[in-house]
N, C-alpha and C positions, 0 to 999 in steps of 0.2 A: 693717741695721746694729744693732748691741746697744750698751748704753748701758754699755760695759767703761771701765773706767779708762783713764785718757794713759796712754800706751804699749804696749796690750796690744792684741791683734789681735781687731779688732771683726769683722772676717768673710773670709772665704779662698773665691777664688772665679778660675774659669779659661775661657778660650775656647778655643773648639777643632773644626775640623770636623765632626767626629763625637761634638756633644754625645748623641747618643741612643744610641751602642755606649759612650761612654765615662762616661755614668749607669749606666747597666746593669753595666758593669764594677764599678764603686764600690760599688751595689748588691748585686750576688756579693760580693764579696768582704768589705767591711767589716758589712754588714747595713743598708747605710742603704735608708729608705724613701722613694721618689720624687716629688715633688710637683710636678707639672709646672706651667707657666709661660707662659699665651698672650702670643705676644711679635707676636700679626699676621701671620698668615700659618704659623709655626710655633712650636715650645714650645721652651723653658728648662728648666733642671732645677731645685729648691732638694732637697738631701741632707737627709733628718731623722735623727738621732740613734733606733737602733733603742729599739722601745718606749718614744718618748717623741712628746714633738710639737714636738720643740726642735730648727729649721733651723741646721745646720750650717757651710754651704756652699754655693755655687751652679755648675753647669756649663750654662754658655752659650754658644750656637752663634758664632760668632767671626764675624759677620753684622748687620748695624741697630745700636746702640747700642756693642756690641762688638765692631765691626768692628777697630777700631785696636789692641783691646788685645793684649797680648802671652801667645804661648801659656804654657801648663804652671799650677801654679795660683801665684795674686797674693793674700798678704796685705793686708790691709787695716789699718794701722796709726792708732790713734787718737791726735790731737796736738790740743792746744790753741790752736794758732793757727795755720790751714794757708797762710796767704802766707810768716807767718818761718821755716815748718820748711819750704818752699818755697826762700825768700832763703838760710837755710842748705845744702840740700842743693847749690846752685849753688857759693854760698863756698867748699864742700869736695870739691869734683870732680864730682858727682851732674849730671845733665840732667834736665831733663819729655821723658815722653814721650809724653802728653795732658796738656794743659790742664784747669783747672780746671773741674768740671762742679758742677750742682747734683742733689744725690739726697734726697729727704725733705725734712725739716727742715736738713740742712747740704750740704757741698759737699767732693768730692774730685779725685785730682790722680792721675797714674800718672807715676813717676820711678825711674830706675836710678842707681843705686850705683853709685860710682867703680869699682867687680870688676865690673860689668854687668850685677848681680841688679834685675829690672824689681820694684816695692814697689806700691803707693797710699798716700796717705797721707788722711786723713780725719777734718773738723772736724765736728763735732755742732752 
């Protein structure tokens, strides 16, 4: 995650069957350069930002950690207090679609929008 402002999307990242045709796509076409990812047994992708050394994004086999999550890619939105931007998204029609996990230093959430767009939402 990057240390971006509340509200601003600290990282975009998706699960998917075929994380290694669908790096490779990304790869072609946008120029990112691939950085794979021992996840135990098989790899992860993180995109880097061509000619830089600046991660992008992540595609991740839909498998171990991200089994549950939902396909296509998943912003990562940064909040300052992820149980009340929790207690709100419920107030306003929203569901969890994972529970709250711990990553690094902080802890995220994965929840869909009253339209059914699936988000994360993520405390530093």
């Amino acid at each position: 995650m990057s240390d971006n402002e509340i509200g601003s999307v600290g990282w975009m990242d998706m699960s998917t069957e075929d994380a290694v045709g669908v790096s490779r796509f990304y790869s072609e076409v946008v120029g990112f350069q691939l950085a794979p990812t021992d996840m135990g047994g098989y790899e992860d992708f993180t995109l880097v930002a061509p000619g830089t050394r600046s991660p992008v994004a992540g595609v991740c086999h839909a498998r171990g950690p991200n089994e549950d999550f939902p396909g296509g890619w998943l912003p990562y939105f940064i909040v300052t207090d992820l149980d009340r931007s929790l207690q709100k998204c419920h107030e306003l029609g929203g569901k969890t679609l994972i529970e709250s996990r711990s990553y690094g230093d902080g802890r995220y959430c994965v929840v869909q929008d009253p339209g059914g767009t699936a988000t994360a939402l993520y405390q530093a």
